[in-house]
C-alpha positions as CSV (number, residue, x, y, z in Angstrom):
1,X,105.0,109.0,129.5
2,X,105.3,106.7,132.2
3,X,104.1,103.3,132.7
4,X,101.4,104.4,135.0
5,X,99.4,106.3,132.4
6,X,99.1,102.7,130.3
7,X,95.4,102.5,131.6
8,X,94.7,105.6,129.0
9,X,96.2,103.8,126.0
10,X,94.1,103.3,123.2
11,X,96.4,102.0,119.9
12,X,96.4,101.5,116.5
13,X,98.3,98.5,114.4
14,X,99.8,99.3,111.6
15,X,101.6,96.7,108.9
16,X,103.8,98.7,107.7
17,X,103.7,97.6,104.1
18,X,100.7,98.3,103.3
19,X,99.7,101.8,105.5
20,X,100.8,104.2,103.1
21,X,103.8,104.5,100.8
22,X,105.4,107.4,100.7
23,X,108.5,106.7,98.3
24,X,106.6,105.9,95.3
25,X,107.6,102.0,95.0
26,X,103.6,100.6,95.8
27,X,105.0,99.4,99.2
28,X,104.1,101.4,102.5
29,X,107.0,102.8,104.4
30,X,107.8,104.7,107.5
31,X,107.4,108.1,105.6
32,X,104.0,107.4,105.1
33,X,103.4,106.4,108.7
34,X,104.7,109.9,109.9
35,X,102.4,111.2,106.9
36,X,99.4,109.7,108.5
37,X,100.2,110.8,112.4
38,X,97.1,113.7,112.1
39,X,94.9,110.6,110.9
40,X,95.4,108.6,113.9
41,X,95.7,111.6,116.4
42,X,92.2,112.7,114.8
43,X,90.9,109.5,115.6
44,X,92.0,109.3,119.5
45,X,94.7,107.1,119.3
46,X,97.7,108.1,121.2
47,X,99.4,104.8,120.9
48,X,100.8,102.7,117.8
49,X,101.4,99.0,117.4
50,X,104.3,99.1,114.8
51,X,104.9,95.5,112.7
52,X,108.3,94.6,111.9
53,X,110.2,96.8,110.0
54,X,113.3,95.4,110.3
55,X,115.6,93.9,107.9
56,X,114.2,90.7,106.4
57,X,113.7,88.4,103.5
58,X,110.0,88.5,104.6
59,X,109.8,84.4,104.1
60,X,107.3,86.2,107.1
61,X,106.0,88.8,107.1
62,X,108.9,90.1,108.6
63,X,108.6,88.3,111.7
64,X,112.0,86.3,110.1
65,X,114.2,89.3,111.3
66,X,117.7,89.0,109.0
67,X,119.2,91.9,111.1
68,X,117.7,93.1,114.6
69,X,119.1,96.5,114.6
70,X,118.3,97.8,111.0
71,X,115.4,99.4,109.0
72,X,114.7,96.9,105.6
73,X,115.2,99.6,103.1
74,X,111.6,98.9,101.8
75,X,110.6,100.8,104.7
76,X,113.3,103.6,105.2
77,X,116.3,104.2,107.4
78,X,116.9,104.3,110.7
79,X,116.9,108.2,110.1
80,X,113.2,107.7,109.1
81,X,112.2,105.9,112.0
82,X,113.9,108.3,114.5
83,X,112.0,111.1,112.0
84,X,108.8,108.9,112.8
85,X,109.5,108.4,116.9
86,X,110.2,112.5,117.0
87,X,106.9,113.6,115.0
88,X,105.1,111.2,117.2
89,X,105.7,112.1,120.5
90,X,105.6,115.9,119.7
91,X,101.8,114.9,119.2
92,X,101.3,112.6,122.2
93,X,101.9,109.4,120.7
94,X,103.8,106.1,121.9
95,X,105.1,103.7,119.5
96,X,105.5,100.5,121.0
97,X,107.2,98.0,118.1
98,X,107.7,93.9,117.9
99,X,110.2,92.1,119.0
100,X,110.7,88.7,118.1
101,X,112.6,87.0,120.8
102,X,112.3,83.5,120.4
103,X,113.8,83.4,117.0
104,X,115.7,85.2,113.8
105,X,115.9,84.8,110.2
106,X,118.0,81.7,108.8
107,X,119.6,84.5,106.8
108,X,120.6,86.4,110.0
109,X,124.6,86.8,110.3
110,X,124.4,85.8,114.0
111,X,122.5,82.6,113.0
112,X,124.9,81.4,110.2
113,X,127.8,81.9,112.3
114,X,126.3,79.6,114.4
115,X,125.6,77.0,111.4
116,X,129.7,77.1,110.8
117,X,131.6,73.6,111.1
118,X,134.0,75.2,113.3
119,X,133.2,76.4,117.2
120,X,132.5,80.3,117.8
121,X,131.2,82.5,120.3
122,X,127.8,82.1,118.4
123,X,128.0,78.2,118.5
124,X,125.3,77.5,121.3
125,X,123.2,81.3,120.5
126,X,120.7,79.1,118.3
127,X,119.4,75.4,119.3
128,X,121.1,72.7,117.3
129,X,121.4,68.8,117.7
130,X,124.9,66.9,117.6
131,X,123.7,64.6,114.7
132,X,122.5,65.6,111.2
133,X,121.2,61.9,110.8
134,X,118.9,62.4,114.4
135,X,116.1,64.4,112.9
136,X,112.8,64.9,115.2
137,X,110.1,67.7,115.5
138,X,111.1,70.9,114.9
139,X,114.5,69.9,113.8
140,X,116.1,70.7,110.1
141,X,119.0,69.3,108.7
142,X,121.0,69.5,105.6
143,X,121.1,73.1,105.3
144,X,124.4,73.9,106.8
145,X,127.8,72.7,107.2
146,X,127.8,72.4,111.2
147,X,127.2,68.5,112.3
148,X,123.8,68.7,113.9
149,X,120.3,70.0,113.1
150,X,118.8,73.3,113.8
151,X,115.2,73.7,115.6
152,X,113.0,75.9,114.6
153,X,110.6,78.3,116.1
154,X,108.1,77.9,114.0
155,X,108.8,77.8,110.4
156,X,111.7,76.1,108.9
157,X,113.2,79.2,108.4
158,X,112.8,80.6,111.9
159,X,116.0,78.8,114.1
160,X,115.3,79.5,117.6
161,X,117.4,81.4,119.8
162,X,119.0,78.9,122.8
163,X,116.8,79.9,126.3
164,X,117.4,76.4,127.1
165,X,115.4,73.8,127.6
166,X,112.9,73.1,130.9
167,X,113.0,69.1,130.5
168,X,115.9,67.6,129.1
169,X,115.4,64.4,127.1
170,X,118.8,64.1,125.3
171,X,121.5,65.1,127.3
172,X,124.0,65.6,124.8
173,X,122.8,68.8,123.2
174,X,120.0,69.7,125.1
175,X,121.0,72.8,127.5
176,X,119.2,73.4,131.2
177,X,117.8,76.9,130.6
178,X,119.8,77.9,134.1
179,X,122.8,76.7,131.8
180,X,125.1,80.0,131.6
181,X,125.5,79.2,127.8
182,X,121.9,79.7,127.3
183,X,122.2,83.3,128.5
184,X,124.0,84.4,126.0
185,X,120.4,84.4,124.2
186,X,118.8,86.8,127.1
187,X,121.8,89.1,126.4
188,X,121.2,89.2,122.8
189,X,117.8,90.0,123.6
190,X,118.7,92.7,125.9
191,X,120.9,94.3,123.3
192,X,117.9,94.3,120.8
193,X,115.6,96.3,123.6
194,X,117.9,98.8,124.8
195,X,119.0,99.3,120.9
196,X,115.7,100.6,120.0
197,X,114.6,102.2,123.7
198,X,117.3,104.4,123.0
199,X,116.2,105.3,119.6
200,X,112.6,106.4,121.3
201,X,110.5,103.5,121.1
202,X,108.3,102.7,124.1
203,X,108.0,99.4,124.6
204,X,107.4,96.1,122.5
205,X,104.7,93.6,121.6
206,X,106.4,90.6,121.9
207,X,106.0,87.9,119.6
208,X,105.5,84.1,120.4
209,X,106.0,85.6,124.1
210,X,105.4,81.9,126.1
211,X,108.0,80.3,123.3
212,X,111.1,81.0,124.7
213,X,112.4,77.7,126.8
214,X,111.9,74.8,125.4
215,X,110.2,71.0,127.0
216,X,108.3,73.6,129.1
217,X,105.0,72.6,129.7
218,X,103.4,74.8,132.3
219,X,105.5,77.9,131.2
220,X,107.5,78.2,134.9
221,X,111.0,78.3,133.0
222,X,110.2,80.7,130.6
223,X,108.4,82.6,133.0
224,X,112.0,82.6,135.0
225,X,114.1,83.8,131.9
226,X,111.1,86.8,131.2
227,X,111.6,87.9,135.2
228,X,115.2,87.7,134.6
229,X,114.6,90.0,131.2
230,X,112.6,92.6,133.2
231,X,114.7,92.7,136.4
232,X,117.7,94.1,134.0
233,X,115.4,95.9,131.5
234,X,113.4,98.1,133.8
235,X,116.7,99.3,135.6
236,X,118.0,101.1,132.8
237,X,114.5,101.9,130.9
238,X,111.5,101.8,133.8
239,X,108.6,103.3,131.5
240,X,108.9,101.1,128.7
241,X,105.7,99.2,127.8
242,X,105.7,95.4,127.5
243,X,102.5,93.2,125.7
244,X,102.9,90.0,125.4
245,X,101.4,87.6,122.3
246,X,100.6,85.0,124.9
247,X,96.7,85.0,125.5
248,X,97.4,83.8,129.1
249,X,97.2,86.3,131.5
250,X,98.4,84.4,134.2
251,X,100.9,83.1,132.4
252,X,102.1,86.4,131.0
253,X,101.4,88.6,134.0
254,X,103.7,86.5,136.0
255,X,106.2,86.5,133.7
256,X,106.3,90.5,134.1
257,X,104.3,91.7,131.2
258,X,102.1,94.7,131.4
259,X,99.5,93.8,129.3
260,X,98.8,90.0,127.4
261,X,96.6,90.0,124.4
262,X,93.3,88.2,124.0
263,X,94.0,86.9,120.6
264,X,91.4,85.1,118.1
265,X,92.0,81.7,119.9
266,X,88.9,79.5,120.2
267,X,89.2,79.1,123.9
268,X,88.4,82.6,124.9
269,X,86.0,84.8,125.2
270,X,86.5,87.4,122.5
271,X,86.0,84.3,120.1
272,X,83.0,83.0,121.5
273,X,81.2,86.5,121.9
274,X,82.0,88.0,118.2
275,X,84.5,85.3,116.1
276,X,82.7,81.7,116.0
277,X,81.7,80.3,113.4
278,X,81.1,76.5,111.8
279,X,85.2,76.5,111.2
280,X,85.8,77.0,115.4
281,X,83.3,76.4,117.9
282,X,80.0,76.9,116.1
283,X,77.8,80.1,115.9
284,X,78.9,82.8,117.8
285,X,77.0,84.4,121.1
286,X,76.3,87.5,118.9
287,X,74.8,85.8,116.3
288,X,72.3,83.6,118.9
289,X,74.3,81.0,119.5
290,X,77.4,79.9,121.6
291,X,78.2,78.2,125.0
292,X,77.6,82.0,127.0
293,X,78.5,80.2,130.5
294,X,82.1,79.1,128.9
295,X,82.4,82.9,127.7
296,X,81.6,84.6,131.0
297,X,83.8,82.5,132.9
298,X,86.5,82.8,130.8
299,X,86.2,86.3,130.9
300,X,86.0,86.1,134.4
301,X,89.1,85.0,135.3
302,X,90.7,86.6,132.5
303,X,90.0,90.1,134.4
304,X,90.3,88.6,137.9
305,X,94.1,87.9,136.7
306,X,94.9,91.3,135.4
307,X,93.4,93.0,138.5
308,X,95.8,90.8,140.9
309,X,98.6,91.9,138.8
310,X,97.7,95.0,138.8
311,X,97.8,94.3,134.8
312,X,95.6,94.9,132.0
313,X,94.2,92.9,129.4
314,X,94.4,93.8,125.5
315,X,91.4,93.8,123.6
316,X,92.1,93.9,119.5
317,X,89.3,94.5,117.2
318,X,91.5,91.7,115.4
319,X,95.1,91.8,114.2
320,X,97.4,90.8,111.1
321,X,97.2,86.9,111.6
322,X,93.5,87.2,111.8
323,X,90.9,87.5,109.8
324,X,89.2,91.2,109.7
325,X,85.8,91.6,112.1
326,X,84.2,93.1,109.4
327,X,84.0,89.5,107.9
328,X,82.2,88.6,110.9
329,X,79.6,91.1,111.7
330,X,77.5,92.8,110.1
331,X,77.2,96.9,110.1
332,X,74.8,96.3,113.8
333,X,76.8,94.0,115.2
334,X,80.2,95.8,114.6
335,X,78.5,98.6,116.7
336,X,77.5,96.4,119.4
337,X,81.0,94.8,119.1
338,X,83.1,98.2,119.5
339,X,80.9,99.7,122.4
340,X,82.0,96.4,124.1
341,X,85.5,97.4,122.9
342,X,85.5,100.6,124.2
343,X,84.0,100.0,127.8
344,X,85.7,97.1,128.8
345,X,88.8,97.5,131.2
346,X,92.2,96.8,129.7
347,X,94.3,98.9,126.9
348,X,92.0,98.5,123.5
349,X,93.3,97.6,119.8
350,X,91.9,98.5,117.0
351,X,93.7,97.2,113.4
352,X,94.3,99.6,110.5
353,X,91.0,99.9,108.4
354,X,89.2,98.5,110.4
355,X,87.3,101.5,111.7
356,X,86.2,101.5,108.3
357,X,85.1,98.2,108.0
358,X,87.9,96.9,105.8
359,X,87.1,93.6,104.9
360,X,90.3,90.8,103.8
361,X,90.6,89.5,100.5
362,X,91.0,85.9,99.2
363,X,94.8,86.2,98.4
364,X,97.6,84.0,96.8
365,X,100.3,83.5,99.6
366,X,103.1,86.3,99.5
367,X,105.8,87.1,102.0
368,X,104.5,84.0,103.7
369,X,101.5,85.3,105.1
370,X,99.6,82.4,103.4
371,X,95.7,82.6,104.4
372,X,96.9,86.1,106.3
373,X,97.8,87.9,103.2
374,X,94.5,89.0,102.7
375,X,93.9,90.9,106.0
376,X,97.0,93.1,105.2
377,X,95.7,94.4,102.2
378,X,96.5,98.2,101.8
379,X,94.5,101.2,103.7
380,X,91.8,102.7,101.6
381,X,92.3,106.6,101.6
382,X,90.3,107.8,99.3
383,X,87.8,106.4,96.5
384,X,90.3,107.7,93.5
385,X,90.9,104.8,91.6
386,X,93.1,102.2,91.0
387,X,95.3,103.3,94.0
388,X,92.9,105.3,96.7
389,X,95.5,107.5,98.0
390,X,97.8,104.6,99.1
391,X,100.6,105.1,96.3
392,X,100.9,106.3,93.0
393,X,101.4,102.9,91.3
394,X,101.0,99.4,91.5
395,X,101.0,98.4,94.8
396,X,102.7,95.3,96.1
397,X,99.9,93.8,98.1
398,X,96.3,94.2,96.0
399,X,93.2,96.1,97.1
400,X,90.1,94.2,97.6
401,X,87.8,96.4,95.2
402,X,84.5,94.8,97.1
403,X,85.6,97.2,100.0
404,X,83.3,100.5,99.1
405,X,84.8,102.5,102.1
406,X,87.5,104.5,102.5
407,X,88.7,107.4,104.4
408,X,87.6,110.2,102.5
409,X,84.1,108.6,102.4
410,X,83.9,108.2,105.9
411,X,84.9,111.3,107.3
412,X,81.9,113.2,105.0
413,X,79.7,109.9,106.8
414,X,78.5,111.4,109.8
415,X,76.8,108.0,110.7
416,X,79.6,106.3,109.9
417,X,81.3,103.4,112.0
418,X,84.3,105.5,111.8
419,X,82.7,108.6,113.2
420,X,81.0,106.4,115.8
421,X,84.8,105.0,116.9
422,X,85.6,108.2,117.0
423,X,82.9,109.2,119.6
424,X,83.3,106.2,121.8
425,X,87.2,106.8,122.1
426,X,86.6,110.6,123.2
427,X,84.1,108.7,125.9
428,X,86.4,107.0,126.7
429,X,89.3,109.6,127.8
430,X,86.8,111.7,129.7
431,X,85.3,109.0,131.7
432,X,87.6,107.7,134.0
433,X,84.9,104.8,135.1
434,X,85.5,103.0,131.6
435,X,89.3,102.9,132.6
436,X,89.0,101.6,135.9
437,X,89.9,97.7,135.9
438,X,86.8,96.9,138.1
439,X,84.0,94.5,136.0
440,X,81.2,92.9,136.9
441,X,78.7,91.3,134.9
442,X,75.6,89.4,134.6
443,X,73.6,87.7,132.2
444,X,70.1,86.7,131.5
445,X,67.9,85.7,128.6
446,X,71.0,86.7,126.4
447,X,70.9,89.9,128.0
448,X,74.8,91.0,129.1
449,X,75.0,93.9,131.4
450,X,78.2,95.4,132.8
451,X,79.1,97.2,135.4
452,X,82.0,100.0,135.2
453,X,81.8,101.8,138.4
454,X,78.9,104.3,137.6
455,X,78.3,103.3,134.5
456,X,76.6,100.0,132.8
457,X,77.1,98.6,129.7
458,X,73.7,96.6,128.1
459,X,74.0,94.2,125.3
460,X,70.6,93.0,124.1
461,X,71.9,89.4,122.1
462,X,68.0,88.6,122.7
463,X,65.6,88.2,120.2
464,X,63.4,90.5,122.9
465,X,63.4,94.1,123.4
466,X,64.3,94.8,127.0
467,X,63.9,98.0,130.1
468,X,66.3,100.0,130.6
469,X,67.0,102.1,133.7
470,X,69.6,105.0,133.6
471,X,70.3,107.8,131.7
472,X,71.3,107.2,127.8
473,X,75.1,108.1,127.2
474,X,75.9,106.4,124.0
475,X,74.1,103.5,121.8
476,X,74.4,101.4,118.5
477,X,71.4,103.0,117.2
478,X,68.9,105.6,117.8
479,X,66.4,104.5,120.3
480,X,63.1,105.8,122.9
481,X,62.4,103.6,125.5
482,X,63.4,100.3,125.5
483,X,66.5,98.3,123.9
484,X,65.7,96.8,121.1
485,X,67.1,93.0,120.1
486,X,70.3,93.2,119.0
487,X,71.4,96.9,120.0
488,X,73.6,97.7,123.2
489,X,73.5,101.2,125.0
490,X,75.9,102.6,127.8
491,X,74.1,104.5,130.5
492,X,75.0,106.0,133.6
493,X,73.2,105.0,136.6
494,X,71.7,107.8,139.3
């Protein structure tokens, strides 16, 4: 599949541990992916988000990678993910998998060959101080025998790989990121892409993607190492698929990506529109509230970037470091919410369970997922308790037994959200108008109406029923006449 078919992507995240287990130990597993493939085909997808997988002591999540070129045997061999990769693609399925490139595991060979006293070739691969006595942010000492202090990516057990650094403040260990030392990271990097490219995958989400060089405050140096990345990546392996975790499409789309996120960040649009609340920016526009200029403009450049690089945007219904959007909206809104989804331009993401309306759990903290835990609780299959189809014993993350859904339930559902998801991604592969990038929208009375080529989507976030004009493709609810409040409808114009 080549990289000019992305516009008809339409993927599914999966967190690995808790998808389905397969071997029988409560954990979810790579078997139990390749179980599930008719599931997701079924559903429309033809593209999977895969979480880490790799070897880790998931301090988290397994985004602290202990060896970048390994299955964890929690989740299988290398066998099983090549078994995976095959089984996929004979059904028309991409699997695009993370790669964490700004940092490792402290337990990672590479890094604690770097943390010995004496020099080695892996001395300047990770960021470390000359002093163990000079500690500042981001810096950890006393851990290691080598005379300095490590920094950190993010948590204390993340050291970050050595890009470099955009500003240098202390000249005696700080490295320009144009110093030839600092490549040595990009090459590791490379070695991790073309490791698993060769092994089938078709591209990467990449994680922390703006986090590379550091004392880089407007992005231009990492921005330089990423061209430098895809210059020598897409030689060898032009079709593979790059998303970036950066929420900054001209940021991102500069840098070379193909697609940037729009994460749950309170200074976007996706939050405003369906995520506010009291704890962010107040109530949010579907709910009757929210600053709607802020939200359109935001949008508006958002799309304006991706159409001048020829990029797209990403869309998630939410993701593991989110809460679920079933804890948002309400049965209505979550309608209104994925017909928006669905008809926008970009590549769409929709999280595991959450075209059944999963909702997250109030968890205890394990494999450092902390207030996260509870969104990656395990897919309900069926309504056969205590394990719903997901294992045969105890599993290691806990259900949340106030979610009354589940697959089996669902499918019988006719007017269920999943059958409804189902409907709107069919729509969507047939109607080449919903994947054109071209959007243009306008809003009155809290009335949004947007334009895709023949098409118009109508959201009615009014307290007011409101005319329609065009024929009725696909709505929230059943309807004669006009929109009511709170409802949205797709119709095509004459």
């Amino acid at each position: 599949m080549s990289r000019k078919s992305f516009h008809n992507m339409i993927a599914y995240e999966i967190y690995p541990t808790s998808f389905c287990d397969s071997s029988h130990d409560g954990i979810g597993d790579l078997g139990g992916i390749r179980k599930k493939l008719d599931y997701i085909k079924e559903m429309g997808f033809n593209t999977i988000w895969l979480n880490p997988f790799y070897v880790s002591p998931f301090k988290d999540g397994g985004y602290d990678v202990q060896d970048f070129f390994d299955v964890d045997p929690r989740f299988g061999t290398l066998k099983d993910f090549e078994k995976l990769i095959s089984k996929a693609h004979g059904m028309g399925i991409r699997i695009i998998i993370d790669l964490v490139a700004g940092h490792s595991s402290f337990e990672n060979p590479d890094f604690l060959k770097s943390a010995m006293a004496q020099r080695n070739e892996n001395s300047d691969l990770f960021i470390w101080n000359d002093n163990p006595w000079e500690k500042g942010e981001n810096l950890i000492s006393g851990m290691f025998d080598r005379h300095g202090c490590y920094m950190v990516n993010f948590f204390a057990h993340q050291p970050a790989f050595n890009y470099g650094f955009n500003r240098i403040d202390h000249p005696s260990w700080q490295m320009s990121y144009k110093d030839e030392r600092t490549f040595a990271a990009r090459e590791y990097m490379l070695k991790v892409m073309r490791f698993w490219l060769n092994k089938g995958a078709d591209g990467f989400r990449v994680d922390m993607a703006d986090s590379l060089v550091k004392n880089d405050d407007d992005k231009s140096a990492t921005i330089e190492v990423w061209n430098d990345l895809f210059r020598k990546i897409r030689k060898e392996f032009p079709d593979a698929f790059f998303v970036s975790e950066w929420s900054d499409p001209g940021r991102s789309f500069k840098a070379g990506f193909d697609a940037d996120f729009v994460l749950d960040h309170w200074d976007n649009f996706y939050h405003r529109f369906f995520r506010s609340d009291a704890s962010s920016r107040g109530t949010s526009i579907i709910d009757g509230g929210g600053d709607i200029d802020f939200a359109l403009n935001d949008m508006k450049e958002r799309f304006a970037q991706a159409k001048k690089h020829k990029a797209y945007l990403s869309l998630i219904s939410g993701n593991h470091d989110s809460k679920r959007i079933a804890d948002h909206l309400n049965e209505r809104q979550l309608r209104v919410f994925y017909l928006f989804l669905f008809t926008m331009p970009g590549i769409p993401f929709v999280l595991y369970g959450d075209e059944l309306a999963m909702r997250s759990s109030d968890l205890p903290s394990k494999d450092g997922g902390y207030q996260r835990t509870g969104t990656r609780i395990p897919m309900i299959w069926n309504d056969r308790k205590p394990y719903h189809g997901f294992c045969d014993q105890k599993p290691y993350l806990p259900f949340n037994e106030d979610n009354k859904v589940s697959v089996a339930k669902a499918k019988k559902d006719e007017g269920s959200l999943y059958h409804y998801i189902r409907k709107l991604i069919a729509l969507r592969k047939k109607t080449a108008d919903l994947k054109d990038p071209e959007v243009s929208f306008r809003e009155e009375n809290r009335v949004f109406v947007f334009k895709r080529g023949r098409y118009e989507l109508v959201l009615n976030l009014s307290d007011k029923d409101f005319d329609l004009e065009g024929k009725k493709i696909i709505s929230t609810a059943d309807f004669e006449g006009k929109l009511p409040a709170g409802e949205g409808v797709l119709v095509k114009k004459a």
